[in-house]
C-alpha positions in Angstrom: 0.0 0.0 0.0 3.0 2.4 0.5 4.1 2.1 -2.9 0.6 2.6 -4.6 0.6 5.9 -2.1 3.9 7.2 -3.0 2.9 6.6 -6.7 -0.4 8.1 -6.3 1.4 11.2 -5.1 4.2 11.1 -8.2 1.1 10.8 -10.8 -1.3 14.0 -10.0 -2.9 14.3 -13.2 -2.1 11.3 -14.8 -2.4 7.8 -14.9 -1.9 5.0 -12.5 -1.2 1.1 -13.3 -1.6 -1.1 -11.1 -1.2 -4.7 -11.5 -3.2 -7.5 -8.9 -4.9 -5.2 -7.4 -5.4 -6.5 -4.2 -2.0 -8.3 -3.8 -0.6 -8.3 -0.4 -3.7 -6.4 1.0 -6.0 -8.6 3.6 -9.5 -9.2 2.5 -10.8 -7.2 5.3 -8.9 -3.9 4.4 -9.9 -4.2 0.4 -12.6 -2.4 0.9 -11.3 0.3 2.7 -8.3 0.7 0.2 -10.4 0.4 -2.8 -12.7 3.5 -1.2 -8.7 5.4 0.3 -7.5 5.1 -4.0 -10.5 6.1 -5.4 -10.9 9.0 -3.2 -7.3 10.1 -3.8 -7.5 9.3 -7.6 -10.6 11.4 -7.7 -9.0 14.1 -5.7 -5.3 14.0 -7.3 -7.2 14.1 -11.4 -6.1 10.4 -12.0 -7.0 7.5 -14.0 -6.7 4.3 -12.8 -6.2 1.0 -14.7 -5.9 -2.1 -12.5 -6.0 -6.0 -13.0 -7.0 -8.8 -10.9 -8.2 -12.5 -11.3 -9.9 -12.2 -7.9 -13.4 -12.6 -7.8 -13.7 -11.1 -4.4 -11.7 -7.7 -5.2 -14.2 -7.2 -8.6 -17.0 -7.7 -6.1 -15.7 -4.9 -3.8 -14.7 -2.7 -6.6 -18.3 -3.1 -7.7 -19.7 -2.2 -4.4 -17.3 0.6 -3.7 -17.6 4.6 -4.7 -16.7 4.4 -7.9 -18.8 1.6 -8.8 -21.5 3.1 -7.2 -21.0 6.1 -8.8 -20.1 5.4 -12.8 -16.7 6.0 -12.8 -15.8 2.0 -13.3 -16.0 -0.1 -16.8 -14.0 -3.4 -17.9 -12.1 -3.8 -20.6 -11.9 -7.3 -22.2 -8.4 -8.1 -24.0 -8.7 -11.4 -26.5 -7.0 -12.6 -29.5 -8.9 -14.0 -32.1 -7.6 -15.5 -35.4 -4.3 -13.8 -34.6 -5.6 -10.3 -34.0 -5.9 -8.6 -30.4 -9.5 -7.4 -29.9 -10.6 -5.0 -26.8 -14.2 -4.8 -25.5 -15.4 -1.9 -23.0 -18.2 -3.0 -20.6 -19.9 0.0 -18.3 -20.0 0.3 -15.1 -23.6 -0.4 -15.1 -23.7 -3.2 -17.5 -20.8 -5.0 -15.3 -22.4 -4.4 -11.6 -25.8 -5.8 -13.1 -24.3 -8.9 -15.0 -22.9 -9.6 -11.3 -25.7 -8.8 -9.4 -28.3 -10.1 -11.7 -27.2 -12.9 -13.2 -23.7 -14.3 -11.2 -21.8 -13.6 -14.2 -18.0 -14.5 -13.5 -16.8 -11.2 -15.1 -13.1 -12.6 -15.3 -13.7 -14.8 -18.0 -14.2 -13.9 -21.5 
Protein backbone atom coordinates (compact mmCIF):
# COMPACT_ATOMS: atom_id res chain seq x y z
CA UNK A 1 0.00 0.00 0.00
CA UNK A 2 3.03 2.40 0.53
CA UNK A 3 4.12 2.05 -2.88
CA UNK A 4 0.61 2.58 -4.57
CA UNK A 5 0.64 5.92 -2.09
CA UNK A 6 3.93 7.21 -3.02
CA UNK A 7 2.93 6.56 -6.68
CA UNK A 8 -0.35 8.06 -6.34
CA UNK A 9 1.44 11.23 -5.12
CA UNK A 10 4.25 11.10 -8.20
CA UNK A 11 1.10 10.76 -10.81
CA UNK A 12 -1.28 13.99 -10.01
CA UNK A 13 -2.91 14.26 -13.18
CA UNK A 14 -2.10 11.33 -14.76
CA UNK A 15 -2.40 7.84 -14.91
CA UNK A 16 -1.87 4.96 -12.46
CA UNK A 17 -1.17 1.14 -13.26
CA UNK A 18 -1.65 -1.11 -11.07
CA UNK A 19 -1.20 -4.68 -11.49
CA UNK A 20 -3.16 -7.54 -8.89
CA UNK A 21 -4.87 -5.16 -7.37
CA UNK A 22 -5.37 -6.49 -4.15
CA UNK A 23 -2.03 -8.32 -3.84
CA UNK A 24 -0.58 -8.32 -0.43
CA UNK A 25 -3.73 -6.45 0.98
CA UNK A 26 -5.98 -8.60 3.56
CA UNK A 27 -9.45 -9.21 2.51
CA UNK A 28 -10.82 -7.15 5.32
CA UNK A 29 -8.86 -3.93 4.43
CA UNK A 30 -9.95 -4.24 0.42
CA UNK A 31 -12.55 -2.38 0.95
CA UNK A 32 -11.34 0.31 2.71
CA UNK A 33 -8.29 0.69 0.15
CA UNK A 34 -10.38 0.37 -2.84
CA UNK A 35 -12.74 3.52 -1.16
CA UNK A 36 -8.68 5.40 0.27
CA UNK A 37 -7.48 5.10 -4.04
CA UNK A 38 -10.45 6.06 -5.44
CA UNK A 39 -10.94 9.00 -3.24
CA UNK A 40 -7.33 10.09 -3.75
CA UNK A 41 -7.48 9.29 -7.62
CA UNK A 42 -10.58 11.45 -7.72
CA UNK A 43 -8.99 14.13 -5.74
CA UNK A 44 -5.33 14.02 -7.31
CA UNK A 45 -7.20 14.13 -11.38
CA UNK A 46 -6.07 10.44 -11.98
CA UNK A 47 -6.98 7.52 -14.01
CA UNK A 48 -6.69 4.31 -12.80
CA UNK A 49 -6.24 0.99 -14.72
CA UNK A 50 -5.92 -2.14 -12.53
CA UNK A 51 -5.95 -5.95 -12.96
CA UNK A 52 -7.04 -8.80 -10.86
CA UNK A 53 -8.19 -12.49 -11.31
CA UNK A 54 -9.92 -12.20 -7.86
CA UNK A 55 -13.42 -12.61 -7.81
CA UNK A 56 -13.70 -11.07 -4.39
CA UNK A 57 -11.65 -7.71 -5.21
CA UNK A 58 -14.17 -7.19 -8.61
CA UNK A 59 -16.98 -7.67 -6.14
CA UNK A 60 -15.72 -4.89 -3.76
CA UNK A 61 -14.74 -2.65 -6.64
CA UNK A 62 -18.29 -3.12 -7.68
CA UNK A 63 -19.73 -2.24 -4.35
CA UNK A 64 -17.27 0.59 -3.74
CA UNK A 65 -17.61 4.61 -4.69
CA UNK A 66 -16.68 4.40 -7.85
CA UNK A 67 -18.81 1.58 -8.80
CA UNK A 68 -21.50 3.09 -7.18
CA UNK A 69 -20.96 6.15 -8.83
CA UNK A 70 -20.10 5.39 -12.81
CA UNK A 71 -16.74 5.96 -12.81
CA UNK A 72 -15.78 1.96 -13.34
CA UNK A 73 -15.96 -0.09 -16.82
CA UNK A 74 -13.99 -3.37 -17.94
CA UNK A 75 -12.07 -3.83 -20.63
CA UNK A 76 -11.92 -7.29 -22.25
CA UNK A 77 -8.44 -8.13 -24.01
CA UNK A 78 -8.68 -11.37 -26.50
CA UNK A 79 -6.99 -12.57 -29.51
CA UNK A 80 -8.94 -13.99 -32.07
CA UNK A 81 -7.62 -15.45 -35.44
CA UNK A 82 -4.32 -13.82 -34.57
CA UNK A 83 -5.62 -10.30 -34.00
CA UNK A 84 -5.91 -8.62 -30.35
CA UNK A 85 -9.46 -7.41 -29.86
CA UNK A 86 -10.63 -4.97 -26.80
CA UNK A 87 -14.24 -4.82 -25.52
CA UNK A 88 -15.35 -1.95 -23.05
CA UNK A 89 -18.22 -2.98 -20.62
CA UNK A 90 -19.90 -0.05 -18.28
CA UNK A 91 -20.02 0.26 -15.08
CA UNK A 92 -23.63 -0.39 -15.05
CA UNK A 93 -23.71 -3.20 -17.45
CA UNK A 94 -20.84 -5.01 -15.27
CA UNK A 95 -22.40 -4.39 -11.60
CA UNK A 96 -25.78 -5.77 -13.07
CA UNK A 97 -24.31 -8.91 -14.98
CA UNK A 98 -22.87 -9.63 -11.25
CA UNK A 99 -25.74 -8.81 -9.45
CA UNK A 100 -28.35 -10.13 -11.71
CA UNK A 101 -27.16 -12.86 -13.17
CA UNK A 102 -23.66 -14.27 -11.25
CA UNK A 103 -21.76 -13.61 -14.23
CA UNK A 104 -17.96 -14.47 -13.49
CA UNK A 105 -16.81 -11.18 -15.12
CA UNK A 106 -13.11 -12.59 -15.25
CA UNK A 107 -13.71 -14.80 -17.97
CA UNK A 108 -14.15 -13.88 -21.49
Amino acid sequence: MYDVAISLAECKKGILLIDELENAIHAIALQFFVNWLTRIAKDFEIQIFATTHSLECIDTVLGSEVGQNGGLCLYNLASKDGRGTAKRIDGSSLKSAREKFGLDLRLG
